[in-house]
Biopython code that builds the backbone (N, CA, C, O; Angstrom):
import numpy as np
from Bio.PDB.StructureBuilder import StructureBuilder

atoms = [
    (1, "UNK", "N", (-10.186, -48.398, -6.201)),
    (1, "UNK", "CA", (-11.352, -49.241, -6.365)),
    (1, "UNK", "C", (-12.568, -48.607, -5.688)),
    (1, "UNK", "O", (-13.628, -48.357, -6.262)),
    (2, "UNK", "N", (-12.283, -48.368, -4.350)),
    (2, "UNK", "CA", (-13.254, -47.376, -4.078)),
    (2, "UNK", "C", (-14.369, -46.266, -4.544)),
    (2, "UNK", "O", (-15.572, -46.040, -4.412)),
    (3, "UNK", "N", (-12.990, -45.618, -5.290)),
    (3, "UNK", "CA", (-13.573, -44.427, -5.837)),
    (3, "UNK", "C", (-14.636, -44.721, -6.996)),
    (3, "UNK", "O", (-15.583, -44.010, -7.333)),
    (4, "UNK", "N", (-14.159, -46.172, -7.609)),
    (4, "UNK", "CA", (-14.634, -46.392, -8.869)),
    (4, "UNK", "C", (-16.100, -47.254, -8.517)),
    (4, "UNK", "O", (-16.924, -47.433, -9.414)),
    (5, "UNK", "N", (-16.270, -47.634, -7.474)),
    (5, "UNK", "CA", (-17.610, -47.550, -6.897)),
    (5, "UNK", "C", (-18.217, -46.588, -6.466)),
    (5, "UNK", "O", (-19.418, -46.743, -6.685)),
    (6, "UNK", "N", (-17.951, -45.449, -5.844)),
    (6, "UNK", "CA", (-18.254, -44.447, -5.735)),
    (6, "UNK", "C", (-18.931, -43.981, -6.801)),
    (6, "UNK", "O", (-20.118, -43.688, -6.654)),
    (7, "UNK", "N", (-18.232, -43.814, -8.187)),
    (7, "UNK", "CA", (-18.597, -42.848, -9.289)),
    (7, "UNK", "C", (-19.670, -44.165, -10.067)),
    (7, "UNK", "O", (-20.556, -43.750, -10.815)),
    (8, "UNK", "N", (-19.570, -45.374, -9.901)),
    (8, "UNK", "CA", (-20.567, -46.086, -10.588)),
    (8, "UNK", "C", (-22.186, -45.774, -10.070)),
    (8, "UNK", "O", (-23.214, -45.648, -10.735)),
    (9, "UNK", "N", (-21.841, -45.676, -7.951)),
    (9, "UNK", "CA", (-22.975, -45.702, -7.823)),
    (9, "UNK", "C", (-23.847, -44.222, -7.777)),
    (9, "UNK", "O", (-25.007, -44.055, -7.399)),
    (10, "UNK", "N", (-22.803, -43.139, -8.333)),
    (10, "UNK", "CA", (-23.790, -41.723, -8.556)),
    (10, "UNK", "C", (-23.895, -41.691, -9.538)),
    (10, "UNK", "O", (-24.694, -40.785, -9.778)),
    (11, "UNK", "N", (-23.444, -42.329, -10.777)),
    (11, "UNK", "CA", (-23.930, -42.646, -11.909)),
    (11, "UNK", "C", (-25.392, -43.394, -11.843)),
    (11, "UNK", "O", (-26.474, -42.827, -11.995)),
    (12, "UNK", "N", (-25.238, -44.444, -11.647)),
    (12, "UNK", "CA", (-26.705, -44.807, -11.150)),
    (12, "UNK", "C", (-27.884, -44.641, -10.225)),
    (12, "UNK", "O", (-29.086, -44.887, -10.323)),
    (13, "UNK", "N", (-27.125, -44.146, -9.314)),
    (13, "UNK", "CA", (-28.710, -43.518, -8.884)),
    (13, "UNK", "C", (-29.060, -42.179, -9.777)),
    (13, "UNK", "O", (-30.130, -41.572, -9.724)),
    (14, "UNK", "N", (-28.033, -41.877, -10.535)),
    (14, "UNK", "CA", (-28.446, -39.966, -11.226)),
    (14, "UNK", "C", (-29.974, -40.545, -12.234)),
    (14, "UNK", "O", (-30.941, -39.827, -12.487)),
    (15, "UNK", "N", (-29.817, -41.880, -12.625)),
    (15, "UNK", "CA", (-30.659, -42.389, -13.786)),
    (15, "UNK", "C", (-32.276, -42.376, -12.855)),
    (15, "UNK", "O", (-33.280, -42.171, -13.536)),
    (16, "UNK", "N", (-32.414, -42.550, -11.652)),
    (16, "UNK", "CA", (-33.619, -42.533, -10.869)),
    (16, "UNK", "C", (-34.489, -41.710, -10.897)),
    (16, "UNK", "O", (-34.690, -41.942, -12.089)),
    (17, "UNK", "N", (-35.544, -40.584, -10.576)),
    (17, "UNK", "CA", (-35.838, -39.753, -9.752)),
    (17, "UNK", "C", (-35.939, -39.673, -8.681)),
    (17, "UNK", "O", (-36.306, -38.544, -8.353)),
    (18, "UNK", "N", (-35.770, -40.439, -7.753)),
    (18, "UNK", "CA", (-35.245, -40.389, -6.246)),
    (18, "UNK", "C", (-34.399, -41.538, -5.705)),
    (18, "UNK", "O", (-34.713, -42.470, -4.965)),
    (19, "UNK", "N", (-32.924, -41.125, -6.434)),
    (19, "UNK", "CA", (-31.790, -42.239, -6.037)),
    (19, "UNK", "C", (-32.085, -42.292, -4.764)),
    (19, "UNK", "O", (-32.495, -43.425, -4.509)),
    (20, "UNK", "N", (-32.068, -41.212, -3.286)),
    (20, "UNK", "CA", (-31.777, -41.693, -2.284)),
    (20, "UNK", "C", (-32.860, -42.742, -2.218)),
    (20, "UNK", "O", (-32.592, -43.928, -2.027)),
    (21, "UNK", "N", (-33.686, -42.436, -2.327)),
    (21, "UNK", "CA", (-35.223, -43.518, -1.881)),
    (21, "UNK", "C", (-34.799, -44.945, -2.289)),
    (21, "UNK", "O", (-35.013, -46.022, -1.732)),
    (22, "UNK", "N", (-34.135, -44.639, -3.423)),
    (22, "UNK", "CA", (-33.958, -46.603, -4.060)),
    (22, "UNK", "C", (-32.911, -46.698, -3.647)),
    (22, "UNK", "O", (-32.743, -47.904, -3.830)),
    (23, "UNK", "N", (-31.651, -46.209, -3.024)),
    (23, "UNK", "CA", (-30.971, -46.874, -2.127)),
    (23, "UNK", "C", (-31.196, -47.481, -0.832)),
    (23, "UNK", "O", (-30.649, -48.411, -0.239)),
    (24, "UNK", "N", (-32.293, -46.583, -0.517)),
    (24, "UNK", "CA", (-32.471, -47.167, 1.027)),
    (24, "UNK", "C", (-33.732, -48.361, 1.278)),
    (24, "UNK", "O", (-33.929, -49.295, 2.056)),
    (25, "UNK", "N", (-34.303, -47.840, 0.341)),
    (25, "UNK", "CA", (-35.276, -49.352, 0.023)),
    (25, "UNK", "C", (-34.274, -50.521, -0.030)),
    (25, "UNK", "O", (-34.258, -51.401, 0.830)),
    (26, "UNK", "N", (-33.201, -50.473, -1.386)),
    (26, "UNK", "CA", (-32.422, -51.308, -1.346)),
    (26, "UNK", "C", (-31.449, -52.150, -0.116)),
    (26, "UNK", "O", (-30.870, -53.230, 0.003)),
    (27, "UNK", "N", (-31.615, -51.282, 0.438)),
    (27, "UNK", "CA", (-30.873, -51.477, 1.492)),
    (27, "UNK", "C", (-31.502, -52.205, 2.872)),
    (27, "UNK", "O", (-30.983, -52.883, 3.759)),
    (28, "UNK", "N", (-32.751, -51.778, 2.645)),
    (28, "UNK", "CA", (-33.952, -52.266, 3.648)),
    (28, "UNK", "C", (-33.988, -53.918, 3.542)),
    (28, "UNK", "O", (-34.046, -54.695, 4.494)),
    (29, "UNK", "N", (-33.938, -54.250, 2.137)),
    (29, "UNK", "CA", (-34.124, -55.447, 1.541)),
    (29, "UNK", "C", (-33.066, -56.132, 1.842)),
    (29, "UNK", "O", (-33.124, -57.326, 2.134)),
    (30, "UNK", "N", (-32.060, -55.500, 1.806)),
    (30, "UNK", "CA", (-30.473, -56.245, 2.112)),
    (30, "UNK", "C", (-30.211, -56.714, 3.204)),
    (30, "UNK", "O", (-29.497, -57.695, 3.406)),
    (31, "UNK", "N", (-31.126, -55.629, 4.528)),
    (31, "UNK", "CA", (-31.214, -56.185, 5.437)),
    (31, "UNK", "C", (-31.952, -56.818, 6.657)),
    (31, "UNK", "O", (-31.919, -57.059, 7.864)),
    (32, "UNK", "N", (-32.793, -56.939, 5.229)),
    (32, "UNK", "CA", (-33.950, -58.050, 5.529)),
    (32, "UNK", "C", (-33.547, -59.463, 5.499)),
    (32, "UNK", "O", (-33.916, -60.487, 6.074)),
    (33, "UNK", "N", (-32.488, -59.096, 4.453)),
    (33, "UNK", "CA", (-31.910, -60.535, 4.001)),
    (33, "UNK", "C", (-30.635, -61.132, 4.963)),
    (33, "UNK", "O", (-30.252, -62.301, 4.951)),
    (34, "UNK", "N", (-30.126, -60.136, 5.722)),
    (34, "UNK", "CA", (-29.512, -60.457, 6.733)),
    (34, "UNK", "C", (-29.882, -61.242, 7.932)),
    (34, "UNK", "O", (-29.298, -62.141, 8.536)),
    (35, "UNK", "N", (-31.191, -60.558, 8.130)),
    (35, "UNK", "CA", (-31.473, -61.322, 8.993)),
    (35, "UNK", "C", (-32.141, -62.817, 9.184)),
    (35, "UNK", "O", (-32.632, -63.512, 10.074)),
    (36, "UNK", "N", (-31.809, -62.866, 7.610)),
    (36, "UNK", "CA", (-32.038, -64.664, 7.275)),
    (36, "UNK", "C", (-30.939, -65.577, 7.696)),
    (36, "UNK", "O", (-31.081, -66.616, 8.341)),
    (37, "UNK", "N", (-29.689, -65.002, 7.202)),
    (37, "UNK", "CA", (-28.661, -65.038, 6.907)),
    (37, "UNK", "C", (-27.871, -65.611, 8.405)),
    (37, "UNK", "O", (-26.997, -66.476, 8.446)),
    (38, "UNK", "N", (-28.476, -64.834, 9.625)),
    (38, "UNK", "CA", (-28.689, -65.192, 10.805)),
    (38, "UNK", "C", (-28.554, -66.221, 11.224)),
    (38, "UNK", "O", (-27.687, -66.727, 11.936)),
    (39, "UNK", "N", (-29.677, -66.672, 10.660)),
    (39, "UNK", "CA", (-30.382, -68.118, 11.197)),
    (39, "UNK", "C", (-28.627, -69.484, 10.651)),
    (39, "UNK", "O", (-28.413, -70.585, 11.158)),
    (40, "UNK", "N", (-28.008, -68.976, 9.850)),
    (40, "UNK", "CA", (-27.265, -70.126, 9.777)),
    (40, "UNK", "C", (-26.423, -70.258, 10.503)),
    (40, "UNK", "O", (-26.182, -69.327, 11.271)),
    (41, "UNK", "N", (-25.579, -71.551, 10.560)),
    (41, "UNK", "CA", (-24.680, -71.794, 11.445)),
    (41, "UNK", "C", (-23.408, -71.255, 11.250)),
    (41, "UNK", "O", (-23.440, -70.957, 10.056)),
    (42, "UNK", "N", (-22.207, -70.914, 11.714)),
    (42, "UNK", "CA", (-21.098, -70.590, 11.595)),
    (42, "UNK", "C", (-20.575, -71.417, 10.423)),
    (42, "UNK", "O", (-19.518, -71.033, 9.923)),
    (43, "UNK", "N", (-21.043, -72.268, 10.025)),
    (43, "UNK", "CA", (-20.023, -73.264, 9.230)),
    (43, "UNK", "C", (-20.312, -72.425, 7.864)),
    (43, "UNK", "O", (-19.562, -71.836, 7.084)),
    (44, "UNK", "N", (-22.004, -72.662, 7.917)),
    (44, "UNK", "CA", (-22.081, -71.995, 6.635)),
    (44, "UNK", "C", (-22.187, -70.543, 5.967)),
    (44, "UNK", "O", (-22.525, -70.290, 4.811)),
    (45, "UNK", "N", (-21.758, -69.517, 7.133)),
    (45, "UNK", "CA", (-21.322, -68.358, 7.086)),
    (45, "UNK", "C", (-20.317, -68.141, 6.499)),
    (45, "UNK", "O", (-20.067, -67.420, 5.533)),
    (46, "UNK", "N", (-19.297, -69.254, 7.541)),
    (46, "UNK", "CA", (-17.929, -68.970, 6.951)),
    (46, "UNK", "C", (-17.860, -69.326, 5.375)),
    (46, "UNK", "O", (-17.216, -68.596, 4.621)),
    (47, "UNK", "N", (-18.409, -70.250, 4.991)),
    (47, "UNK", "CA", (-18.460, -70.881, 3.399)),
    (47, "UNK", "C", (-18.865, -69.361, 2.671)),
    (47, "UNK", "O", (-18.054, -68.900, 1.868)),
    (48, "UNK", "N", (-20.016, -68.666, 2.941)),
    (48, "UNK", "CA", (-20.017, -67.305, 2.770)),
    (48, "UNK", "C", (-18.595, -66.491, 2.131)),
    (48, "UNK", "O", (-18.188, -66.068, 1.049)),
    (49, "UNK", "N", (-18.131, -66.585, 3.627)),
    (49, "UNK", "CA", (-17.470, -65.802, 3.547)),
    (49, "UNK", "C", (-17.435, -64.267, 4.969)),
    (49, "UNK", "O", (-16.784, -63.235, 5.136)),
    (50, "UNK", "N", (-18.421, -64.911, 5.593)),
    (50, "UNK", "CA", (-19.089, -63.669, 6.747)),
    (50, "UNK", "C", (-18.878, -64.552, 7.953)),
    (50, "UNK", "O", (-18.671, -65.761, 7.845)),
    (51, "UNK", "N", (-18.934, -63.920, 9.093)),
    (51, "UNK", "CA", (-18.836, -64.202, 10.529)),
    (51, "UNK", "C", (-19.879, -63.513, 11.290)),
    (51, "UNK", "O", (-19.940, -62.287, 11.191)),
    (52, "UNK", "N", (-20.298, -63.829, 11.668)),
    (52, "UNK", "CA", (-21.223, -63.460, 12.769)),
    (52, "UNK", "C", (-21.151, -61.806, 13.339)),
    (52, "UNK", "O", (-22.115, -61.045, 13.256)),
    (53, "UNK", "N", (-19.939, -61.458, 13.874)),
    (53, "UNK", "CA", (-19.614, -60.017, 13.785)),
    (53, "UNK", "C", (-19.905, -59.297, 12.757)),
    (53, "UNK", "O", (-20.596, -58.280, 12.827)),
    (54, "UNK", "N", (-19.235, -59.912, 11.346)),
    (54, "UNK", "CA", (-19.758, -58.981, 10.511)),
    (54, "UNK", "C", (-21.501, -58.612, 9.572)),
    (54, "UNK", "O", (-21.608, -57.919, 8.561)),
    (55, "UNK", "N", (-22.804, -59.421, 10.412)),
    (55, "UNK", "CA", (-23.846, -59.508, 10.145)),
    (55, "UNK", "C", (-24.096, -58.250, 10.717)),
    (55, "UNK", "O", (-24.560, -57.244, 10.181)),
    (56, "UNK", "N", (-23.684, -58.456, 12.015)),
    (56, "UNK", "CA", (-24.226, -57.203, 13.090)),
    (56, "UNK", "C", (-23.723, -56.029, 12.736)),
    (56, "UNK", "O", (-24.376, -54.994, 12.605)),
    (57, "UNK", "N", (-22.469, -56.169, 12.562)),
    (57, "UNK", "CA", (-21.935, -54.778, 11.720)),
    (57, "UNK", "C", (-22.901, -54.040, 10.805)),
    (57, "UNK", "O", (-23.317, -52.883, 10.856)),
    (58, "UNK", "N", (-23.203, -55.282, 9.739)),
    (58, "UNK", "CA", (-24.154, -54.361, 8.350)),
    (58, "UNK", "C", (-25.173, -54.113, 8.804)),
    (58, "UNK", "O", (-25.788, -53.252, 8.174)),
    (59, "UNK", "N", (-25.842, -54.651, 9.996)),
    (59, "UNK", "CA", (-27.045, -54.718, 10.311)),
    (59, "UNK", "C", (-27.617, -53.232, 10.833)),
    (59, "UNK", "O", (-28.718, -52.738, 10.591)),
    (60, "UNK", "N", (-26.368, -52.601, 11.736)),
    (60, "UNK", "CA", (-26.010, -51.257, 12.058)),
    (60, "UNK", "C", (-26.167, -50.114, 11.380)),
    (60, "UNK", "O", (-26.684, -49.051, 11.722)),
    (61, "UNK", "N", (-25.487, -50.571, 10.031)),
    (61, "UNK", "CA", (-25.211, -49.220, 9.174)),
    (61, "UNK", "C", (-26.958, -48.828, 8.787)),
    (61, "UNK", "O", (-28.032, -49.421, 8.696)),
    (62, "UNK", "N", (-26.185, -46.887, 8.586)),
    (62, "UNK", "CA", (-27.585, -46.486, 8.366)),
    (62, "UNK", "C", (-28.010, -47.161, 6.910)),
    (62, "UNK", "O", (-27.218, -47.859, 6.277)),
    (63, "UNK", "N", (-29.474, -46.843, 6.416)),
    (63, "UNK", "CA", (-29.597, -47.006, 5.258)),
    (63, "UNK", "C", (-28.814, -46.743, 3.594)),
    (63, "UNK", "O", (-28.486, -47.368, 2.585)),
    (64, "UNK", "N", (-28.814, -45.251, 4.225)),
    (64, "UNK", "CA", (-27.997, -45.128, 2.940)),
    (64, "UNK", "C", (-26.477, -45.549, 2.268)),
    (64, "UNK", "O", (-26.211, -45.183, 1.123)),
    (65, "UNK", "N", (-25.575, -46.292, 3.020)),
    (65, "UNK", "CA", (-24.976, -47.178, 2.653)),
    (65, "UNK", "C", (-25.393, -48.665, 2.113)),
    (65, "UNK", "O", (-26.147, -49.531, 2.559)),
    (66, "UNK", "N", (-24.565, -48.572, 0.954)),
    (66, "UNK", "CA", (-24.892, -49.432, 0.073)),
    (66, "UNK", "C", (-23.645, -50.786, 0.899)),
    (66, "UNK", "O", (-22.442, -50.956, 1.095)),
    (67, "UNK", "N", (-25.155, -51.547, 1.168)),
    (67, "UNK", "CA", (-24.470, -52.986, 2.325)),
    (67, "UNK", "C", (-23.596, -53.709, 1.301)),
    (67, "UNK", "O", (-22.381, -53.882, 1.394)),
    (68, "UNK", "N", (-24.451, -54.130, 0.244)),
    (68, "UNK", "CA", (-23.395, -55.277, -0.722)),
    (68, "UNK", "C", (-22.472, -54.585, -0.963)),
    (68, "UNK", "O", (-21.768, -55.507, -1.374)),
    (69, "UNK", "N", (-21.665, -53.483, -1.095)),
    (69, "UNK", "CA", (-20.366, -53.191, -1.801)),
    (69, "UNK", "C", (-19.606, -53.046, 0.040)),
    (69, "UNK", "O", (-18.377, -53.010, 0.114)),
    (70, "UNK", "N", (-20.278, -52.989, 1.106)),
    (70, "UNK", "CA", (-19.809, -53.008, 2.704)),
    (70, "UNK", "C", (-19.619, -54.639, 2.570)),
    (70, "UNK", "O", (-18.429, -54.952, 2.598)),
    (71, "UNK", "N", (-20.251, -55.408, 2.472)),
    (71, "UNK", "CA", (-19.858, -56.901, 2.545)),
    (71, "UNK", "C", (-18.831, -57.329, 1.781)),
    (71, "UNK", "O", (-18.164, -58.230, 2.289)),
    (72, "UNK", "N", (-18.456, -56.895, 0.552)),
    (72, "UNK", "CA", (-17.623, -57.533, -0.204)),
    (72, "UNK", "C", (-16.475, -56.460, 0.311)),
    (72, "UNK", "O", (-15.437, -57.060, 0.032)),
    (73, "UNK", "N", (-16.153, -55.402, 0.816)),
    (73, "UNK", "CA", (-15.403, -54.796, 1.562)),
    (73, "UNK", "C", (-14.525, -55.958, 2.709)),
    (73, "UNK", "O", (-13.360, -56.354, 2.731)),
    (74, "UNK", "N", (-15.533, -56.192, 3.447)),
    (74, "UNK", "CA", (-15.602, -57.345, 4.664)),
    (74, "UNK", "C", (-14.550, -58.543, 3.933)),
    (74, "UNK", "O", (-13.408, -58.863, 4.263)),
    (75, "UNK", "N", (-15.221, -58.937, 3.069)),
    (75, "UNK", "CA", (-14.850, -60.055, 3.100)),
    (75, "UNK", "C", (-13.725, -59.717, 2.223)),
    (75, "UNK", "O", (-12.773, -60.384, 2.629)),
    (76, "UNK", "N", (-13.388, -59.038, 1.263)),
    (76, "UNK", "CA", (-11.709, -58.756, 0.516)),
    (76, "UNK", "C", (-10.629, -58.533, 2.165)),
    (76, "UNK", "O", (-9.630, -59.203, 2.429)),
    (77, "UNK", "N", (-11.054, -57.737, 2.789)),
    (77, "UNK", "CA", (-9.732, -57.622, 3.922)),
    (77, "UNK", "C", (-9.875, -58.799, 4.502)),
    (77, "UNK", "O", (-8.734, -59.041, 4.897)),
    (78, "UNK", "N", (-10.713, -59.902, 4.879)),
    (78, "UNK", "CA", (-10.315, -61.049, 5.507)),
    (78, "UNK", "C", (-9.643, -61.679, 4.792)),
    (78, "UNK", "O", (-8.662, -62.236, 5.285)),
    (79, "UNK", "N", (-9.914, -61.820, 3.409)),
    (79, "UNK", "CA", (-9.204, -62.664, 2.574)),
    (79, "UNK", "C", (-7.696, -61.929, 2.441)),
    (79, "UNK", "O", (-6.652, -62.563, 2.600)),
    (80, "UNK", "N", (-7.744, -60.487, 2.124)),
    (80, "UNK", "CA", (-6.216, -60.530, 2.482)),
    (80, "UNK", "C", (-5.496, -60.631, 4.038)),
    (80, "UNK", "O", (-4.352, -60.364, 4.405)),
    (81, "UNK", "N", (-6.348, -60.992, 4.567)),
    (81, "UNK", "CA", (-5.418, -61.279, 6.103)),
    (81, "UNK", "C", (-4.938, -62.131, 6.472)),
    (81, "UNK", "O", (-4.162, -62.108, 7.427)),
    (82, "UNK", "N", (-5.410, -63.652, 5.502)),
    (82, "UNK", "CA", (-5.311, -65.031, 5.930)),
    (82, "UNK", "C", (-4.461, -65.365, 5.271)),
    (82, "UNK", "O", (-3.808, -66.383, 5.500)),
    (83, "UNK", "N", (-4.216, -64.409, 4.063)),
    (83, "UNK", "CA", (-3.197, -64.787, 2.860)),
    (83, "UNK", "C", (-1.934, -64.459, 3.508)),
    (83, "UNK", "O", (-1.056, -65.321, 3.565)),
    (84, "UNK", "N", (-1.730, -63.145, 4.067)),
    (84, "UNK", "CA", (-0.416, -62.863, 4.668)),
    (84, "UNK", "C", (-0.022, -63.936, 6.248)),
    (84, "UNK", "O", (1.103, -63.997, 6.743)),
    (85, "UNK", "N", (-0.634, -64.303, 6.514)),
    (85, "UNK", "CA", (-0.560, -65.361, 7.831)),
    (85, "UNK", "C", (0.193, -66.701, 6.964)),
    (85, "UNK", "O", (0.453, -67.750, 7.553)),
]
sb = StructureBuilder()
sb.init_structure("model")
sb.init_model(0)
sb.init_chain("A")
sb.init_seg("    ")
for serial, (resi, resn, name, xyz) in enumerate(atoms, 1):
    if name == "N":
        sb.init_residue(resn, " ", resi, " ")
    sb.init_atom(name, np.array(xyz, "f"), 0.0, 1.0, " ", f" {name:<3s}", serial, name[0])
structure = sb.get_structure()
């Protein structure tokens, strides 16, 4: 699955003239939007699907990681962790 994000997203940035630039813009925005995301309470994080740890986490990464395919990362291994419990 990985990989197959991988090859989607050099497929798409190849269509750009400066993929890196529109990733990291993108990414700027993503975590702009994090820090909205902030402001809520645990309850409605968790409804998310995110925890508080993992805001700060994305908040970290450099730009050029692509955050939304890091969040839904996040949140597939929690979901398989709760399942095996």
């Amino acid at each position: 699955m990985r990989d197959f994000i991988l090859t989607q997203s050099i497929a798409r940035d190849s269509a750009f003239v400066f993929p890196k630039l529109r990733r990291m813009l993108r990414s700027w925005f993503v975590k702009r939007d994090l820090a909205r995301l902030e402001r809520f309470d645990d309850y409605m994080l968790s409804d998310i699907g995110l925890t508080r740890g993992d805001l700060r986490h994305l908040r970290r990464l450099p730009l050029d990681v692509d955050l939304t395919h890091e969040m839904d990362r996040l949140r597939e291994t929690r979901a398989r962790g709760t399942r095996r419990a």
